[in-house]
N, C-alpha and C positions, 0 to 999 in steps of 0.2 A: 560472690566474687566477681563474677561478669558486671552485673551491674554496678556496682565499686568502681570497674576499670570503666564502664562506660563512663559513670560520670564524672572521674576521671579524665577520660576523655574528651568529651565535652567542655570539661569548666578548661582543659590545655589549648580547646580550640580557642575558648570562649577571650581565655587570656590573650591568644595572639593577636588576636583582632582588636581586642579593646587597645591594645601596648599599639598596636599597627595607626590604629584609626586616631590616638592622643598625639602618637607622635607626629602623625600629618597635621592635626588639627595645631599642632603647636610650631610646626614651621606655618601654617597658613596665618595663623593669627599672628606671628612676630613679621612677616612680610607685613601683610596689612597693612599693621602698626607701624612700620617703619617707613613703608610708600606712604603714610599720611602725616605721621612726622617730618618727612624730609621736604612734602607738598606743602606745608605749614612752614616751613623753611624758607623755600620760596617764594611765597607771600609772604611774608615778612617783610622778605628782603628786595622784592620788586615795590612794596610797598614804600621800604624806606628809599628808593631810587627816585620812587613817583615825587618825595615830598623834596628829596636833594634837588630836580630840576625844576620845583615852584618855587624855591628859596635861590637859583644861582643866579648872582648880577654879573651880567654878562658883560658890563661898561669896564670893570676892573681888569686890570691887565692879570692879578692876580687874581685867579677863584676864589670867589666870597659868598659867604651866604647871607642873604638877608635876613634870615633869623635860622638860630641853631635850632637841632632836632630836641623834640621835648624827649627825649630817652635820655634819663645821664647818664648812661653807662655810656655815652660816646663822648662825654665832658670827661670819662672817669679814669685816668691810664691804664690801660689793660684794661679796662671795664668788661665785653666780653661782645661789643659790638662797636662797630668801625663804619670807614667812611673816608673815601679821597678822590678828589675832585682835579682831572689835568688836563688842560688848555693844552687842543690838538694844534695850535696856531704859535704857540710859545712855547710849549711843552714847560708852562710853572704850574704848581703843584699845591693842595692844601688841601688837607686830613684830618679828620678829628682827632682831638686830643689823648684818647683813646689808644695810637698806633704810636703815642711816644715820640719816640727817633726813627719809628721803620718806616721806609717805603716802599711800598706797594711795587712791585717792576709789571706794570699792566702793559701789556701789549693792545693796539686797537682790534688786531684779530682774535681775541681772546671774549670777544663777548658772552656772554651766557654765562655759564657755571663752572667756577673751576676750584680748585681748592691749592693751596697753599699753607707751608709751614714756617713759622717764626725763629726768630733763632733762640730762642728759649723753650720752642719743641711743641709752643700752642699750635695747634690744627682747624685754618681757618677755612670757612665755606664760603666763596666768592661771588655774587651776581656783577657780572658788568653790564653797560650798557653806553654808547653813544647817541649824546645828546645834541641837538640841535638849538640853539638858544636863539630867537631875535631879538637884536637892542634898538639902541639909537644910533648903532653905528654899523648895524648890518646883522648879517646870523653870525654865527659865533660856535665853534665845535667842543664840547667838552666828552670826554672819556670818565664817567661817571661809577665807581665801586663801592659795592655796600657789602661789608660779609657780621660773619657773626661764628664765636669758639663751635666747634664741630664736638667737643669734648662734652660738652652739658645735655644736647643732642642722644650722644652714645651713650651718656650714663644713664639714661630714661629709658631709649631703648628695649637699654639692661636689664635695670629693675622691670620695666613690663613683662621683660622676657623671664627672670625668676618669678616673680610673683606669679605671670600665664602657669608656668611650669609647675610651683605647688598648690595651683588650683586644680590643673590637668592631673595631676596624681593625686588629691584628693579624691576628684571626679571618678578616676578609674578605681579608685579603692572602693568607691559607693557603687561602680555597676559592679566592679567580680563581686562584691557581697551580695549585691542583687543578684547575681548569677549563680552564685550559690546556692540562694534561697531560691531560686525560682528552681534550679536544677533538680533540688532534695525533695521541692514538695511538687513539682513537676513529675517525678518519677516515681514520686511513692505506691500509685497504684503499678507502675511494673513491679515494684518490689514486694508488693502483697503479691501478687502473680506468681513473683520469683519463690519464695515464702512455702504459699500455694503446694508448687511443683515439687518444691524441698520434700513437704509432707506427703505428699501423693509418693514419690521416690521412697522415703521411710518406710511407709504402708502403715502411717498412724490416721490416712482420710483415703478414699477409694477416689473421691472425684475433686476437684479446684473447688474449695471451700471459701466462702469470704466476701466481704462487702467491695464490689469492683467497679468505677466506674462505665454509665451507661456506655461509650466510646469503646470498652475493652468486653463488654457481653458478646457480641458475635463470636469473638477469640475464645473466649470463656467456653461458651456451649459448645465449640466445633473441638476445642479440645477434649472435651468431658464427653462430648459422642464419639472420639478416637477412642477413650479409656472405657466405654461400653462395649465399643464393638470389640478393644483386644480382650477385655476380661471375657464375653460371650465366645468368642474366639477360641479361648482356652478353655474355658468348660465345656465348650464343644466338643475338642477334641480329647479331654481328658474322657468324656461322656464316651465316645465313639472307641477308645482304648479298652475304658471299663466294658463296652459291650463287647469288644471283640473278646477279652478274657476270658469274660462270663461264655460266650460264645465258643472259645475256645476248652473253656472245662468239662463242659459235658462229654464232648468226643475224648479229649483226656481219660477221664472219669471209664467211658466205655472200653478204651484199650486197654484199661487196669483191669476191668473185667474180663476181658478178652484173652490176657495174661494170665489170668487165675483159671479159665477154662482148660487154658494149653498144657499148665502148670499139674491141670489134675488126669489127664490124655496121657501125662509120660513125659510134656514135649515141655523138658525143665530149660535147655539150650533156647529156644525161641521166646518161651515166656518170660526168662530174666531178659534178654533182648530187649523184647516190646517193654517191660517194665523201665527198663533203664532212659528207653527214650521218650515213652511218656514224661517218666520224673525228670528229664531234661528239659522238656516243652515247658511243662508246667513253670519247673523253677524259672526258664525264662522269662516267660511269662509274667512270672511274678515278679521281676526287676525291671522289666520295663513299663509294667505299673506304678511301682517305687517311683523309675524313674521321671515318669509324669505328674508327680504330686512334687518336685523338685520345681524348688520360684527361678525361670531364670531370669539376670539382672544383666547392668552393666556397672560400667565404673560409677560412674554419676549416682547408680542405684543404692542407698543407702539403710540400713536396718540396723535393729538393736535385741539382742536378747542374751541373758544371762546364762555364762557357763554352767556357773556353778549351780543352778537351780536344774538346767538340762541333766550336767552329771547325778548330783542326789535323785531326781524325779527316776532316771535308769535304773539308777543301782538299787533301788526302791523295789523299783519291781522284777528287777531280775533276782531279787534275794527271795521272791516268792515262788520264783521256779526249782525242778527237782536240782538241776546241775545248780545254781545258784546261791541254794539253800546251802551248799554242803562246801564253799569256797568262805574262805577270809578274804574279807573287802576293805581294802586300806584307801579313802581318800582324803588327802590333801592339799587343800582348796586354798583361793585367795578372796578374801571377799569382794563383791564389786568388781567382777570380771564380766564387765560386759561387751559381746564379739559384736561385731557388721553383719552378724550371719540371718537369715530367717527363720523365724522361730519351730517352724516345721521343719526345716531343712537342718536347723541344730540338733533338735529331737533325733531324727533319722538318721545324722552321723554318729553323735553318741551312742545311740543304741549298738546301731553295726557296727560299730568300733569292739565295745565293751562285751556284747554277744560274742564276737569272736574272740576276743581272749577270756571270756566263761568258758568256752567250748573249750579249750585247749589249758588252760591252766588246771594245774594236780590240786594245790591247796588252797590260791590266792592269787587277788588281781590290787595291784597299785594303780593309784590314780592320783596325778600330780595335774593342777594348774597356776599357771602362773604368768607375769606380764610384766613387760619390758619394752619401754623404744615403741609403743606404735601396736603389739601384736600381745596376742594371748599363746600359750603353751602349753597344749594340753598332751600330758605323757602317760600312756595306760602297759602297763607290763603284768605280764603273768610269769607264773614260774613252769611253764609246760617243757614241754619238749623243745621249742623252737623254732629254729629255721637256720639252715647252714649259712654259710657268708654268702657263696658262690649263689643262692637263689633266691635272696631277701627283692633283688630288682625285679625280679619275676611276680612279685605281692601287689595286688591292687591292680593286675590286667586281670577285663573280663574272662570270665568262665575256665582259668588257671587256677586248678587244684596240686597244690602240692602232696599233696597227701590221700592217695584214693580209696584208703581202707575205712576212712571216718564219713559218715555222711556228710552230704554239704555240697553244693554246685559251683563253692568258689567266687559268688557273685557281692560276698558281701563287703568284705575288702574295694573290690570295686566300685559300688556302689559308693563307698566314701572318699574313695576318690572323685569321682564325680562332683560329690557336694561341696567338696576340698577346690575343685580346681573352679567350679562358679562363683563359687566367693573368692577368688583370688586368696585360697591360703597355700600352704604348701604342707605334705603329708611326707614324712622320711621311715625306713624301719631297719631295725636293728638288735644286737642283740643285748637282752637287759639285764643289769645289775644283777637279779634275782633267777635267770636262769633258760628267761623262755622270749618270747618275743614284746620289743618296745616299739610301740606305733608311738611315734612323736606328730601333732596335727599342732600349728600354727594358720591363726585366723587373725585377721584386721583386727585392732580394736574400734569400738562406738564411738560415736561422737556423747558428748554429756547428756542433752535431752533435744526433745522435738521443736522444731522452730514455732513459733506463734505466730498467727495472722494480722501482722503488726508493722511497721516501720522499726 
């Protein structure tokens, strides 16, 4: 999913900048194109200026040319290029044929470029220019105009400017596809990474498994010597827990003794004492042994194991115990219930669940699982005696016994709370159908199966 969003991410960068950089490129390229059209514009039209004042006889009172311009579209009405000729000395006039009946209203100060509109709405682009002529009868001034339609111009422009445009969106469809591809196979060794991690998280590989490129080996080994040092870590101190127990049972062991000495002096008051808080030591002791063989995780942390194989493997063997032996065992299972839970840590809840309604149940213990929405529902009832309403919230805190006349240090309710609340399930108790107490334990469900070392 991260990696998903990054490259995501990426290819939205990737988009903005390509849409950024076409659309600059495409006002650059229609400028361009247009400053050299319009530069092509005026060479034309200085051009056709150059060739009006080697044609103009100056002798004529009216402007004449000694030979018309070879372009017929200035013989042609309207043709789309023009031409008028006015004697600054007479102010007479003459046009190519081109301009029809129009006249030109040219001002001498208007030299240069100007544009102008017809009265039929054509859009003309104007070069002027003042000419100097000498004859045979002196110099001579003529006001010289060359234009040509501004309309044929624009439509070229245009078309440049579409065609540029679905060239540039082709263009940009060939790099996001590129960027696609480069992104997918770009990131694919994160994604074995990614992968990797998944399965390390599972607990289906201990260390980053898989073919990684040489660039991503340092990251590789420094994480896989994190995953050394936490696992050495933890069997350290599970190591150093088990010694202390071990450590602690012997002196245990000698107060019992020590008990049975007092026990046989007379001193029955002192010896159940001493007994009682040995066997407190001890059970302790032996819960927070438990509770060290317990995986802790996080959310991210993900596992797979089978309710239903947990519950039967239980019931299995509590049906070979004395108390066990002599209970009716009802379970009704779903197939393919598999929790988030760790499989030791499955083991462990089920047990202390079930163990303690063996303990208390007269005839029979029910076992229901089932799943819905996301979660599994595993509901264990016996037909005992109970638990009042008023004390049910009081179940599953440490070393709270309801009941002081039955053996039992109360620890084991607890204990599945613990494994209840590492895995992010939720444990509720109640009173059941059948008479005695119902532990209801909802857990995550698994995901389908383990990820592969793959794209």
């Amino acid at each position: 999913m991260i990696l998903q969003s990054l490259r995501w991410r990426l290819m939205g960068l990737a988009t903005v900048w390509v849409v950024l950089s076409l659309v600059g490129a495409a006002f650059v390229l229609q400028y361009l194109f247009t400053i050299n059209v319009e530069q092509g514009t005026r060479d034309n039209l200085s051009a056709a200026l150059t060739r009006l004042a080697a044609s103009i006889e100056p002798e004529e009172a009216v402007p004449a040319l000694s030979a018309p311009l070879p372009d017929p579209r200035y013989a042609t009405p309207l043709g789309g290029r023009y031409w008028q000729i006015q004697a600054l000395d007479n102010g007479e006039i003459t046009r190519s044929r081109s301009l029809w009946d129009v006249v030109l209203a040219i001002e001498p100060a208007q030299e240069g470029m100007s544009h102008v509109e017809l009265p039929d709405g054509r859009h003309l682009v104007l070069m002027t220019r003042k000419l100097d002529v000498e004859g045979e009868q002196g110099v001579r001034s003529f006001l010289a105009t060359a234009g040509e339609e501004h309309d044929p111009t624009h439509a070229i422009i245009t078309s440049f400017t579409a065609d540029a445009s679905k060239l540039l969106l082709l263009l940009g469809a060939v790099i996001l596809v590129a960027a696609w591809v480069l992104l997918r196979f770009g990131l694919a060794p994160i994604k074995r990474v990614q992968l990797a991690i998944e399965n390390v998280r599972r607990g289906t590989h201990a260390r980053l498994q898989g073919k990684f490129p040489a660039e991503l080996g340092p990251l590789i080994e420094e994480v896989n010597q994190l995953l050394s040092v936490r696992d050495a870590t933890m069997e350290r101190a599970r190591s150093r827990a088990s010694d202390l127990a071990h450590g602690l049972k012997t002196p245990l062991a000698a107060l019992y003794g020590i008990a049975e000495r007092l026990r046989e002096k007379g001193n029955e008051e002192d010896a159940a004492l001493i007994q009682d808080l040995a066997f407190e030591m001890s059970e302790r002791v032996d819960y927070q042994m438990r509770l060290s063989s317990l995986r802790m995780r996080t959310v991210a942390h993900t596992a797979r194991s089978s309710l239903d194989s947990a519950v039967l493997r239980t019931v299995t063997v509590l049906k070979k115990t004395g108390r066990g032996e002599a209970l009716h065992w009802v379970a009704e299972l779903q197939d393919d219930c598999w929790v988030d839970v760790d499989r030791q840590d499955l083991m462990e809840l089920v047990g202390v669940t079930l163990e303690n309604a063996a303990k208390w149940a007269a005839t029979r213990v029910v076992i229901r699982a089932t799943r819905a929405g996301g979660v599994a529902r595993l509901e264990i009832s016996d037909d005992g005696p109970g638990v009042p309403e008023h004390q049910l919230e009081q179940l599953g805190i440490r070393g709270r016994r309801l009941d002081e006349a039955r053996p039992g240090s109360g620890l084991g309710l607890a204990i599945a709370s613990e494994i209840v609340e590492i895995n992010m399930g939720q444990m509720h108790f109640s009173r059941a159908q059948i008479g005695g107490l119902s532990v209801t334990i909802q857990l995550p469900l698994a995901e389908a199966v383990s990820l592969p070392l793959s794209d």
